[in-house]
BANU-791782 format. One record per residue (C-alpha): residue in three letters; x negated, y, z negated. Coordinates in steps of 0.1 Angstrom, whole numbers, plus 5000, padded with zeros to 4 digits. Each point is the difference from the previous one (the first is absolute). Layout:
BEGIN
AlaXYZ...
REM end
This chain:
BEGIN
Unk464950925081Unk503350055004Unk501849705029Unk503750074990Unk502149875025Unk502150295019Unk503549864997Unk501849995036Unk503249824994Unk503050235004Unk502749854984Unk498949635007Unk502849834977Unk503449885013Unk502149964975Unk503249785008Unk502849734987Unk500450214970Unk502349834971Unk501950014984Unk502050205033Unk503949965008Unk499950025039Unk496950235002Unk500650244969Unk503750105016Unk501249894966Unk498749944967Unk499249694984Unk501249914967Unk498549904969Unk501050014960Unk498350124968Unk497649744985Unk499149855037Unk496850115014Unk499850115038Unk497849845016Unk498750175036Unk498049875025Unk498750095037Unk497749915024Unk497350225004Unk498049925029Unk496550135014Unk498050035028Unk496449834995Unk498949774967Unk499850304977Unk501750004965Unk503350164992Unk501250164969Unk503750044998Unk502550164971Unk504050054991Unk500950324996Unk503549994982Unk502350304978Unk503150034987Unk502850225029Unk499450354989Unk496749954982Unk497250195015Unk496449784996Unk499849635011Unk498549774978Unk497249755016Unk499549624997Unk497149875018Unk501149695027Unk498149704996Unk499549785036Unk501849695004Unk499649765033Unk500250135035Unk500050384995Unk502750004975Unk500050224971Unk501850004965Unk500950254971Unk502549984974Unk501850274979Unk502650004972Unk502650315000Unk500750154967Unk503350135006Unk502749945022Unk500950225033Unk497750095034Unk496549855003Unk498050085032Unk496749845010Unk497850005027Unk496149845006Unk496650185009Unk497049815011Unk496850085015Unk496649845008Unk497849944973Unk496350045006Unk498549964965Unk501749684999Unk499149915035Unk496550114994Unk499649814963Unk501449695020Unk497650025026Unk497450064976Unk500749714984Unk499749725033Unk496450175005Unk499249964966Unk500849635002Unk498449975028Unk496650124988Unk500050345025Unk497950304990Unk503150264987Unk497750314993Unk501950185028Unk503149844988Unk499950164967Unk499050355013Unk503649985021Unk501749894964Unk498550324984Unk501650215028Unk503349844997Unk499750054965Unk498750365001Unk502650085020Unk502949874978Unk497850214975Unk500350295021Unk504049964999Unk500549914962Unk500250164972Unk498549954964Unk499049814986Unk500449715026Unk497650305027Unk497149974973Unk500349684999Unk500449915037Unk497150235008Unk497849804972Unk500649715021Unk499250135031Unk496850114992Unk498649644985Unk501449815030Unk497950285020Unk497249894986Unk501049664998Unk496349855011Unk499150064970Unk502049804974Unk501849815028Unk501449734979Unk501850244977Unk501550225028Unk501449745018Unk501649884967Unk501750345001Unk500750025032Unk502349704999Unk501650074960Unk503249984997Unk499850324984Unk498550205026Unk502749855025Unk502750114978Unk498350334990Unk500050035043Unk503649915005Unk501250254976Unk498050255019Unk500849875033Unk499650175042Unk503850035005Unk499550275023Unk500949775030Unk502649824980Unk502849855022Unk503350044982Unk503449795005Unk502250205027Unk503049964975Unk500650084963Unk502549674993Unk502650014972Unk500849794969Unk503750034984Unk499549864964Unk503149944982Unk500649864963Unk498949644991Unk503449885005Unk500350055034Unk497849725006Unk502649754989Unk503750074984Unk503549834998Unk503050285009Unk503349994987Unk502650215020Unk502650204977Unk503450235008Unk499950254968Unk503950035008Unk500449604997Unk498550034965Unk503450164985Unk501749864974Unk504150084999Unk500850075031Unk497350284996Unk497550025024Unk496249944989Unk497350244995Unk496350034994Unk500949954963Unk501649675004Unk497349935029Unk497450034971Unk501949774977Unk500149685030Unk496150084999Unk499549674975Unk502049815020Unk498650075033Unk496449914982Unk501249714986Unk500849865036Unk496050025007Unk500450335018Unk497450334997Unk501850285025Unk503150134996Unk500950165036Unk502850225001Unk501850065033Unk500150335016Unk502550214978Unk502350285019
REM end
């Protein structure tokens, strides 16, 4: 028996106040190497059913995203952090969807407390799972389909599948294989500008090359680089130089 439910959302998620976001993604935000980013959103849903929700982030002119799963916070928010190995262009963006192994195994769970019959209940697990089975590959299919077939005949043993049903490992075996075919992704890929570690914080010092002559010669980058001590000695870690002609 087979009581899968037929999924009917279309693009249920709305995904909105996306940060970090300098007046809507029209310019980059900024960060430094050695900080993490940390992105959130609010990913909002009609109905009480769960969401799943992940960062998809990459380096400018890299061609796969990386993934870091979003974990809820209050009122619809969502969080993720990433760390960028190198400086330049990061872009991100988010992707959620409606989750309805997690909905189900939470459902599951208040009828179990409550002492309800969850033979049926079990049988729509197994579809769910067979499904996700159907769309996997090995080994995480073979074992998905394993599943499956002892919560389909979950009256027998009942205890035992419902202790699988509600592992952690089957819910994270199901999340790696999850129904993102109606997956609602963020309108927007946003931008990160990462620049060195000093550009968090730094003391400039202001030098004319020419003013650096000795004589009545003018200066040069030679006798620029020999003030260096003394312009370090002051407490100061940039040198700018003025626009030269």
């Amino acid at each position: 028996m087979r009581l899968a439910p037929q999924a009917t959302d279309n693009r249920r998620i709305a995904i909105e106040a996306v940060t970090p976001s300098v007046e809507g993604g029209r310019y980059p935000a900024k960060a430094s190497l050695g900080e993490r980013i940390r992105v959130e959103a609010d990913c909002i849903s009609d109905g009480h059913d769960a969401i799943a929700a992940v960062l998809l982030y990459r380096r400018e002119r890299a061609s796969q995203w990386t993934e870091r799963r979003m974990v809820a916070l209050p009122n619809d928010r969502w969080r993720a952090e990433f760390e960028p190995t190198g400086i330049g262009i990061y872009r991100f963006t988010i992707e959620a969807w409606v989750d309805h192994f997690a909905t189900w195994a939470d459902d599951l769970a208040i009828r179990i407390k409550a002492d309800q019959d969850v033979r049926v209940d079990l049988q729509i697990g197994g579809g769910l799972i067979e499904a996700a089975a159907a769309r996997s590959a090995r080994p995480d299919s073979a074992e998905l389909a394993a599943v499956a077939k002892r919560l389909n005949a979950g009256s027998r043993g009942r205890a035992g599948a419902i202790k699988l049903a509600l592992s952690p490992e089957l819910r994270a075996l199901m999340d790696r294989n999850a129904d993102r075919s109606r997956a609602t992704r963020f309108e927007r890929e946003l931008q990160v500008v990462v620049d060195p570690e000093l550009a968090r914080f730094s003391a400039w010092y202001e030098m004319f090359p020419r003013s650096t002559g000795n004589g009545g010669e003018h200066g040069t980058f030679r006798t620029v680089a020999e003030r260096l001590p003394y312009v370090a000695g002051m407490g100061f870690n940039v040198l700018y130089l003025p626009p030269i002609h």
